[in-house]
C-alpha positions, 0 to 999 in steps of 0.5 A: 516323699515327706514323712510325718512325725504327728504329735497328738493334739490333745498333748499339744495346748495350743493350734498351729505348726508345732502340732504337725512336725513334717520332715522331707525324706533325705533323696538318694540322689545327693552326694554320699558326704551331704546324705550322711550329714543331713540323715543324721540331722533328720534323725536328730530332729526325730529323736528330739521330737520323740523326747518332746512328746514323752515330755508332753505325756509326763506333763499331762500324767504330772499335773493330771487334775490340777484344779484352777486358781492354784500354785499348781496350776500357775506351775503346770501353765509355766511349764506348758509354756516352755513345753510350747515353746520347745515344740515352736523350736522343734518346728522352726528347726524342722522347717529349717532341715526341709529348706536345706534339704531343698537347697541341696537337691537344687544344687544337683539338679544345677550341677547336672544341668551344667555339667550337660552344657559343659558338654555342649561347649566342649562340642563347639571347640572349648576347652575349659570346664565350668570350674574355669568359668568360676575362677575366672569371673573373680579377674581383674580388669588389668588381667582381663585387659591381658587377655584381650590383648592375647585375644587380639593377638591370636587372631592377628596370628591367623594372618600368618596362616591364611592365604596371601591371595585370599587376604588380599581378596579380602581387602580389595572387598573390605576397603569399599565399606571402610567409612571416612570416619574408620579411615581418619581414626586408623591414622590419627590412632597409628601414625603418630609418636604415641601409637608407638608403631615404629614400621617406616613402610606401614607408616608411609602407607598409612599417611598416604592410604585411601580406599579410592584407589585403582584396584591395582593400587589397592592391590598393593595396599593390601600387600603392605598391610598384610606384610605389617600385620605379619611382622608387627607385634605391638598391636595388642599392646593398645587392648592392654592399655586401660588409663588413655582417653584414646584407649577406645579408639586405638583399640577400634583402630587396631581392629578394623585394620585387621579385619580388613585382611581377615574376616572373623565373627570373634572381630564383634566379640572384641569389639564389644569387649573393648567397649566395655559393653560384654558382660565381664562374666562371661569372659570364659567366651572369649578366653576360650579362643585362646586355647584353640589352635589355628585351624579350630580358631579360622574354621569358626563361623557365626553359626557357631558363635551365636550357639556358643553365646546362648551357651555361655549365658546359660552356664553363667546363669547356671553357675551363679544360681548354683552359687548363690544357692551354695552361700544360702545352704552354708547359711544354713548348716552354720545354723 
């Protein structure tokens, strides 16, 4: 509703905005704190427009049949000036207060819509609210390398719960599709000094593993493999590490080893995110998986993940515009 303060023309000397002042209703909708505030400067604008027009109504009453060419008539025009000057203020003032208040009523309507999408996600298995998204955006890359590694970690973790014979399943079918290019970065990445694996059984199979082996012989690869990857606690170390040349490929090293035993849509995930090719801002996605237990982590599927992905671009759309629009509302209140 917009409610219209009119200043008579034939007060105002001169055209344009100040001869209409137009303040927008304050909604209901906003918060009791933000309503109170913004209904007192709605009725301070009003109150200083009512003071304008009876200065206007004493100008004409003042100099009423002031003849031209006179000290008083360059009195009277020096005092219109100023009379128009204040009403120019009034109106850029006014202008100002019908911004804010859209800014204000946009940010509900932001608060709203994330609030309902902060529902959608909690449905999918998250845990976090939007208020977690917001803080964690400002991490640092050391810390987002932590969390990487937590990452790798609790899916490595899945190992420990899944079936052996299911896993092996898993490897014998795995195996066929490893390119020579995967087979050589796994060894160059794991069996040497550097690596820092330390495993004397893993390392033996490592130097020796080829994926043409007998199925009874890949068999007893995937028994090797499954019972590293169940002891082995150092792995995640490689997601933590930012300063190495080989940082990537160590990384992509230790992935496709584990997805060789596990299949999991959150392996892509990792691996964007290690290539540094996700966006960091939305790293509530991956984090979230943090907070799931066991068998919410295992029973993800890539339904779900794609449904989360859209899900969280929208919140972190969301929460940017929200707060871009906060910054431009204290603009505006500082004013």
């Amino acid at each position: 509703m917009i409610i219209r303060v009119v200043v008579a023309a034939q007060i105002f000397a001169t055209a344009g905005r100040a001869q209409e002042l137009k303040l927008t209703a304050v909604p209901d909708g906003l918060p009791a704190g933000e309503q109170k505030i913004l209904q007192e400067k709605r009725a301070a604008i009003v109150r200083e427009s009512d003071a304008l027009l009876q200065k206007r109504a004493d100008y004409v009453t003042e100099f009423k049949g002031t003849k031209a060419a006179t000290p008083r008539a360059a009195e009277a025009r020096e005092r219109r000036a100023e009379l128009d000057a204040e009403a120019e203020s009034l109106a850029d003032e006014a202008d100002d207060f019908t911004e804010t208040v859209d800014i204000a009523v946009r940010i509900e309507s932001l608060t709203a819509q994330i609030k309902e999408t902060e529902k959608k996600l909690h449905g999918l298995g998250f845990k976090q609210d939007a208020e977690d998204f917001e803080q964690i955006k400002g991490m640092s890359p050391a810390d987002m390398a932590k969390l990487k590694a937590r990452l790798f970690f609790r899916l490595q973790g899945l190992v420990r719960e899944k079936p052996e014979q299911a896993m092996q399943k898993r490897f014998l079918k795995a195996v066929k599709n490893l390119k020579p290019a995967q087979v050589h970065n796994i060894q160059a990445m794991l069996a040497t000094k550097e690596s820092g694996i330390a495993d004397p059984v893993f390392l033996e199979w490592l130097h020796s593993f080829q994926p043409d082996k007998s199925e009874a012989g890949l068999e007893a690869d995937a028994r090797v493999l499954i019972g590293f990857l169940k002891r082995e606690k150092g792995l995640g170390k490689f997601f933590e590490r930012s300063e190495s040349d080989t940082v990537d490929l160590q990384q992509e090293a230790a992935i496709t080893l584990l997805s060789l035993v596990l299949p999991h849509p959150y392996f892509d995930v990792l691996r964007e995110v290690a290539a540094g090719t996700y966006d960091v801002s939305e790293a509530w996605f991956y984090v979230a998986v943090l907070d799931m237990d066991t068998t919410e982590l295992g029973a993800v599927t890539d339904s779900d993940l794609a449904a989360q992905k859209m899900l969280i671009k929208q919140m972190k759309d969301l929460i940017n515009e929200r707060a871009m629009m906060r910054d431009e509302l204290g603009k505006f209140q500082a004013s």
